[in-house]
C-alpha positions, 0 to 999 in steps of 0.5 A: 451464696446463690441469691434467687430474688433481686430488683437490679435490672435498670430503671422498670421498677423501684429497684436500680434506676440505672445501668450504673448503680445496677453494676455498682450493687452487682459488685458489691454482692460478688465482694460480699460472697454472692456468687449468682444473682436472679433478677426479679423486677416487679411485674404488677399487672395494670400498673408501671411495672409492667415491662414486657420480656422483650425489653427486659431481655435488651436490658439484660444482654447490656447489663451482662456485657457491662458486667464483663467490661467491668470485670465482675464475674457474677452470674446472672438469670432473669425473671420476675417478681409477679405480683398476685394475678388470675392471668399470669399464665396467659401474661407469661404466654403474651411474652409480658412475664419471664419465668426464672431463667426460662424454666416452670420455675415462677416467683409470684408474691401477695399483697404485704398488708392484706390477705388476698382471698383463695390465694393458696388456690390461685397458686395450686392452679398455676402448678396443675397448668405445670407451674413450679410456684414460689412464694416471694418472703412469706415471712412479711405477710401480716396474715402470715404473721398473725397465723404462721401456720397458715403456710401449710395451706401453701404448703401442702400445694406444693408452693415452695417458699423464698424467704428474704434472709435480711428478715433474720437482720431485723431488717422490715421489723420484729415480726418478720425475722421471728416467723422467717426463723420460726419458718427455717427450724421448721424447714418450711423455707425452699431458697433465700434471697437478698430482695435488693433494691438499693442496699448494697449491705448484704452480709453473707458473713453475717447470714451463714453466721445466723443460720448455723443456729437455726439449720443444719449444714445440709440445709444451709447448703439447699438455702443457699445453693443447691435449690438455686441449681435445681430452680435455674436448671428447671429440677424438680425440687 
């Protein structure tokens, strides 16, 4: 698997505080079957998380040199998970958000208990300025939850969506892993993603088992690999 949406650069988020525990989760997932992993700390404009990109790429280049000291052969890309703004393109343009891997390829999120209004607006606005948007775990939002096909309204945008595939474990609750399920028969769902902050249960095994009841074998490659090519090589998807 190719996991686009982790929170494992060290200490600017509420993911990994350190290079140490970084390494740790990093080795885990190559054990469990991941074999390239994007990084996506959170950028929450006027809040904590506001790492600029010149610090976050330091702190890249050192977690990529432990990773080869330590002998783990994952791949690693850089980017950010942005939480809903109406100044992302001049932020990403000041140099404070990273695109994935350097391409139009950006994962943006909503508010997890309340609808943000026009939010399918504000993204389609991003792709007209050249944005290739991904919407960060659909399937945990309540007003996704109460309305599941409100998606379309995202859909037909051109927003691609990421779902966050421990919502199929039951993981953040009854709600999530029935619309993340209703939302890959459906094909709904571009990409999938660990969003790991700390655990290091990530269980592929268990993740290829589930989807080969919910998705076809071409499809399950596209979630697992063949969009994750396209986002880090900017192909259109």
């Amino acid at each position: 698997m190719k996991d686009l949406h982790s929170h494992l650069l060290p200490g600017i988020d509420d993911g990994s505080n350190s290079m140490e525990e970084s390494i740790s989760l990093l080795k885990s997932a190559y054990e469990s079957g991941i074999t390239d992993m994007m990084l996506t700390p959170h950028y929450m404009y006027k809040t904590d998380y506001n790492c600029n990109n010149k610090k976050k790429e330091k702190l890249f280049k050192e977690l990529k040199d432990e990773l080869i000291k330590n002998n783990i052969p994952i791949n690693i890309y850089l980017g950010n998970e942005i939480y809903i703004n109406e100044d992302i393109i001049k932020l990403i343009k000041k140099g404070d958000i990273h695109t994935l891997n350097n391409t139009k390829y950006i994962l943006v999120e909503l508010p997890l208990d309340s609808e943000y209004k026009g939010a399918a607006n504000t993204l389609y606005n991003l792709t007209i300025k050249g944005y290739k948007v991904i919407l960060a775990h659909p399937e945990r939002y309540k007003f996704l939850q109460n309305n599941p096909d409100k998606i379309k309204e995202f859909i037909d945008n051109g927003i691609l969506l990421q779902g966050n595939y421990q919502s199929l474990f039951n993981r953040y609750g009854k709600k999530s892993k029935k619309l993340l399920k209703y939302y890959i028969k459906k094909r709904y769902i571009t990409l999938l993603g660990s969003d790991v902050h700390k655990n290091k249960e990530f269980n592929i095994k268990k993740l290829l088992f589930k989807l080969k009841f919910i998705a076809n074998k071409s499809y399950r490659e596209d979630l697992l690999v063949n969009n994750f090519d396209k986002v880090i090589n900017d192909i259109e998807i």
